[in-house]
N, C-alpha and C positions, 0 to 999 in steps of 0.2 A: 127369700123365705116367705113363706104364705103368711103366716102366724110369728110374731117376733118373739121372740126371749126373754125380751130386756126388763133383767132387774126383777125376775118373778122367783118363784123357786125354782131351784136350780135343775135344769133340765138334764138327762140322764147323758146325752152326751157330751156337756160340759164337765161332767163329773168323771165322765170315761177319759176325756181329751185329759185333765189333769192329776186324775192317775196314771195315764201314762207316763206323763213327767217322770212323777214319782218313781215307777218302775225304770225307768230311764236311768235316773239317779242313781238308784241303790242296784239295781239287776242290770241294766246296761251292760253294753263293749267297755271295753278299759279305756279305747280310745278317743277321747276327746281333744274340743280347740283349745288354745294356749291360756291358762287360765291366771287369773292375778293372786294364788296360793304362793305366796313366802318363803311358809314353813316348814317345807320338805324339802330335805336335799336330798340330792343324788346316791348318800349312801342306802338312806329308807329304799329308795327305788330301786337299787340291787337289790336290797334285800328281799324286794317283796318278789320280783323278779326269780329267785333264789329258789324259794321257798315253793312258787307253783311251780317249776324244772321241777324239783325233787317232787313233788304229788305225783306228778304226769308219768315221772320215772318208775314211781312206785304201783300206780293202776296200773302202767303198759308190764310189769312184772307180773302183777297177781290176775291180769287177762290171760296170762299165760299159766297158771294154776287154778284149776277151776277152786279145786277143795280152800284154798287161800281167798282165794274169790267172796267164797261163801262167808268166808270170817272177817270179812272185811265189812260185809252189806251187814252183817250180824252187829258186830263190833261198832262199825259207825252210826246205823242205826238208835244203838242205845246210847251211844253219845250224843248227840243229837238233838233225842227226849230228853234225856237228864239236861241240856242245856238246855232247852225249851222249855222244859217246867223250872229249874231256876231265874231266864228271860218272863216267864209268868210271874213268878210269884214276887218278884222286886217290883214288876210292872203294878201292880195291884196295889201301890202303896206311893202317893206323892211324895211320902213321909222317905220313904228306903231310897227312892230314887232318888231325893235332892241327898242324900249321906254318901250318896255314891257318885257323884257328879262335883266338879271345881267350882258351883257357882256359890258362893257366901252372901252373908249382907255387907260384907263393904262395897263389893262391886256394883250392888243394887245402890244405895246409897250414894256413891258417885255419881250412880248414871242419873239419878233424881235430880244431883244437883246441873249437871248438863242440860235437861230440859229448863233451866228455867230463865226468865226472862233476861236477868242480868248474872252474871257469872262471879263466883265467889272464889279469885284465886289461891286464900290463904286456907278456906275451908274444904279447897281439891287438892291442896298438892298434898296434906298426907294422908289423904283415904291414897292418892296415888305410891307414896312412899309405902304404905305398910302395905301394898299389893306389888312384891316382888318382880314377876315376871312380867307386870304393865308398865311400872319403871325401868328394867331393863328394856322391853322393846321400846319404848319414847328414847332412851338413850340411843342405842342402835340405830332408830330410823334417823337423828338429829347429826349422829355420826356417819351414816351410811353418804356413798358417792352422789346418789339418787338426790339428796339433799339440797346439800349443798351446790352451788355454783358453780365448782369448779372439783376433781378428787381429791381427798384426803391424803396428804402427805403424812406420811411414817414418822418424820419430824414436829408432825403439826401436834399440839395439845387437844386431847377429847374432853368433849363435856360432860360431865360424870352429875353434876349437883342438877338437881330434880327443878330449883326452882328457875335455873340458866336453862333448862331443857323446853321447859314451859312458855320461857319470854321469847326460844328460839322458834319456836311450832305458834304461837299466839293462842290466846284463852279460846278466842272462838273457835278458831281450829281444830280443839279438843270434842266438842260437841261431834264431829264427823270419825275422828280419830278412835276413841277409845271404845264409842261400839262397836266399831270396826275389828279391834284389837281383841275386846272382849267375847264376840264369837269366835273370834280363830281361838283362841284358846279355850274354847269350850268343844270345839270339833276336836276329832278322835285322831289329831295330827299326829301320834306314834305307835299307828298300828297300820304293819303292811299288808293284812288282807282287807283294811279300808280305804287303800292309798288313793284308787282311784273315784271312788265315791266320796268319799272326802275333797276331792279338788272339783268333781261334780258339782258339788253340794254347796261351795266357796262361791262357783263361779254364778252362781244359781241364786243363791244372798246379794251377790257383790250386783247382781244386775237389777234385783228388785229393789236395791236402795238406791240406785245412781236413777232408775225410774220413778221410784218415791220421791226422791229430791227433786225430780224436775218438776212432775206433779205438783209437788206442794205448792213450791215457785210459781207457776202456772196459776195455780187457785189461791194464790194469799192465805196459806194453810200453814201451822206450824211444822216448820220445814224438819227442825230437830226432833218432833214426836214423831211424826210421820216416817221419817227415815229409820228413826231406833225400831219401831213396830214393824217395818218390813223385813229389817235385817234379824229381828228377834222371832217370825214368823216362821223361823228356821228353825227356833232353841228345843223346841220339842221333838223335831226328826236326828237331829243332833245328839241328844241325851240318849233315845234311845238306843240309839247306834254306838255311841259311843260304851253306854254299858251293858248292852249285849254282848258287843269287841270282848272285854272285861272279862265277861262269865264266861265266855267260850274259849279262851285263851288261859284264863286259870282251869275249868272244868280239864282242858285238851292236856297243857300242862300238866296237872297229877294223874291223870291218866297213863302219858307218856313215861312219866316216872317211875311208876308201879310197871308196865311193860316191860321198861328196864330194867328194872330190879328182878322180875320172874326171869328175865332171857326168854324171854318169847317172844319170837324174831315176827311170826303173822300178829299179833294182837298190837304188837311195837309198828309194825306198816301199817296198820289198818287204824289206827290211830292217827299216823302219820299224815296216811294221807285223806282223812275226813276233813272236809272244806268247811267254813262258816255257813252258818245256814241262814241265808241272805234271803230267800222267799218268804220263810217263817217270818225274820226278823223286820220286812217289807211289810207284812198283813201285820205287826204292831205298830209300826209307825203309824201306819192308815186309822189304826184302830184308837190308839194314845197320843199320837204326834200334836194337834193341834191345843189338847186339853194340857198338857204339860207345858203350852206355851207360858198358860198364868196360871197354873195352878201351884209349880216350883214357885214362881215369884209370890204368891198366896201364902205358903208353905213358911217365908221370909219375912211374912208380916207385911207387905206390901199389896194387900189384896185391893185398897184404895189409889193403889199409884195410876197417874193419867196411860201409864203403857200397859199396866197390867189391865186395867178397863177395856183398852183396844185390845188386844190380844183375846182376852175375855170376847168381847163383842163380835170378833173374826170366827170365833169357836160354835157361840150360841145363834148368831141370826139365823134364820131360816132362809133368808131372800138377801140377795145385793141391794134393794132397796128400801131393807131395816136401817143399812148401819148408817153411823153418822159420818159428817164429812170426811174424818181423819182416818176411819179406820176405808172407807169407801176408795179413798186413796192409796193406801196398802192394799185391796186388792186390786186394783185398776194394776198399777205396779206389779203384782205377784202373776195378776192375768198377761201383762206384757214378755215379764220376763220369761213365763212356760211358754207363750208361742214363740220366743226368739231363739228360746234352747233348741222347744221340738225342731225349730227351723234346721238349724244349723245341724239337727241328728237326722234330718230330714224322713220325719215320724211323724208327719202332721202336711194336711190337705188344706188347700186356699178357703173351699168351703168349712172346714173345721174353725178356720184362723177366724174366720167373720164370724162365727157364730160365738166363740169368745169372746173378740170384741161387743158383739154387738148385747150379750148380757152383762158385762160389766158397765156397757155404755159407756165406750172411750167415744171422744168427739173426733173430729176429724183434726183439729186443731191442737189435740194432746197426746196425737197418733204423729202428727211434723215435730212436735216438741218431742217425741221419743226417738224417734229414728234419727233428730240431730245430734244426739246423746253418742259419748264413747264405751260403750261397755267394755273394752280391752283395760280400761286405767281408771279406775278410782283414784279422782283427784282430790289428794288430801289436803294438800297445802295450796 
């Protein structure tokens, strides 16, 4: 390049290279590489599977009926907007969207005491106990095959008590664990027309923190903020996907109900087969995604916390060369992990790739420490 990049305001085709991502994510083919999501089994995946068969069944019917046709573009249309202006008007409020989303202050509150220097394990295990589904999955992973040494036997006694779960995984190990835990359960893991953006979206997190950690490592940076920041760099594209899913799933819902009840078999199809409206709901992420990262956590009284500050900081600077070390690091990290994705969706030019790196200013030496990296496995333990 004539003129370098690096580190100025953000030049328009790094802005374009990383909405792609984005569009990738959310609007993408359904199919992607093998990703490190959990929390979906195989039944969700029929089901979502299920559910566009019968759409597809139902358009290829009413192609075949113009006048049905017409009641379908009619009918979905106005569903559509009513869901659009409900996805508006929660949007317009930090206050309605954190009422509508799983994140509380204990979870926050935990993750506080994870960043800190030395770990308090009598003062984590019951913000962990009085957070049901985070103790359950610690139990589960400590019981799971993956574990242990060797399979669990049918025979063998499980570890059920929070604070044997604990000494089984070790205090530090938690630091990597539970933010880990904490966004999956904030993705919109039980809704099948997000199935595959959702595991997009996982594997998308999972790589800009296994990159944050090497980072940080690399620069004698605090490894634990650095990583929570990049994986939470996600919480805001997340919420809102997640409760737009929401609204359009109840909206779709009493609608299909009322079609039922009249017996009116075209407004009952046309219902049916109206799809999520994933474009619309793409230009919110772009528009709210990053301000929701600290604004929810703001919203919790934490507007002071060292993650909400970065998060904050990734939102407001104008230039890569505002922010401070840590958050400078989350994107380095967030720049690595979009050109690895675009890579592998093969969405992205060797000239695009160097022009990312070269405004984030990865060294050449942070580019060998990234590519010695596993992105398949997040190593917890």
């Amino acid at each position: 390049m004539a003129i370098s990049v690096a580190g100025g305001l953000r030049p328009g085709k790094v802005i374009e290279i990383e909405h792609r991502l984005y569009q990738q994510l959310i609007l993408g083919a359904p199919k992607v590489a093998a990703t490190l999501w959990e929390g979906l089994d195989t039944e969700l995946e029929s089901y979502a599977h299920k559910l566009e068969v019968e759409r597809q069944a139902i358009l290829l019917r009413l192609e075949k009926q113009l006048q049905a046709r017409q009641v379908f573009e009619a009918v979905s249309a106005q569903l559509i907007e009513t869901v659009n202006n409900a996805i508006e008007h929660h949007l317009a409020s930090p206050r309605l969207v954190l009422a509508n989303t799983p994140i509380d202050e204990t979870q926050l509150i935990l993750l506080e005491l994870l960043l800190a220097k030395q770990l308090d394990a009598k003062r984590i295990r019951p913000l962990i106990e009085h957070l049901s589904w985070l103790g359950r999955d610690l139990t589960n992973m400590v019981n799971s095959p993956l574990f242990r040494a060797r399979p669990v036997q049918s025979s063998e006694v499980r570890v059920t008590d929070i604070k044997l779960v604990m000494n089984y995984i070790g205090i530090e190990n938690l630091r990597t664990i539970i933010p880990y835990l904490c966004l999956r359960n904030w993705l919109p893991s039980d809704n099948p027309k997000l199935l595959w953006t959702t595991r997009k979206i996982w594997r998308y997190s999972i790589v800009s923190g296994i990159a944050a950690n090497a980072l940080a490592q690399l620069n004698a940076a605090d490894s634990a903020l650095v990583y929570s920041g990049a994986l939470f760099n996600q919480l805001g594209m997340s919420v809102v996907l997640s409760l737009s899913a929401r609204l359009f799933d109840n909206t779709w819902g009493t609608w299909l109900r009322e079609a039922s009840s009249s017996r009116d078999k075209e407004v009952f199809d046309a219902v049916s087969a109206t799809e999520f409206p994933a474009s619309a709901v793409f230009e919110q992420v772009l528009n709210h995604g990053l301000k929701f990262n600290w604004q929810l956590l703001a919203q919790l009284k934490f507007e002071h916390h060292p993650l909400t500050r970065l998060l904050k900081e990734l939102d407001h600077s104008l230039t890569y060369r505002q922010l401070s070390q840590e958050a400078a690091l989350v994107a380095r990290a967030s720049c690595y992990a979009k050109v690895l994705l675009l890579e592998e969706m093969r969405q992205i030019e060797p000239q695009e790739k160097r022009i990312m790196f070269d405004y984030y200013e990865l060294t050449d030496q942070e580019l060998l420490q990234l590519k010695a990296q596993n992105y398949r496995k997040l190593t917890l333990l």
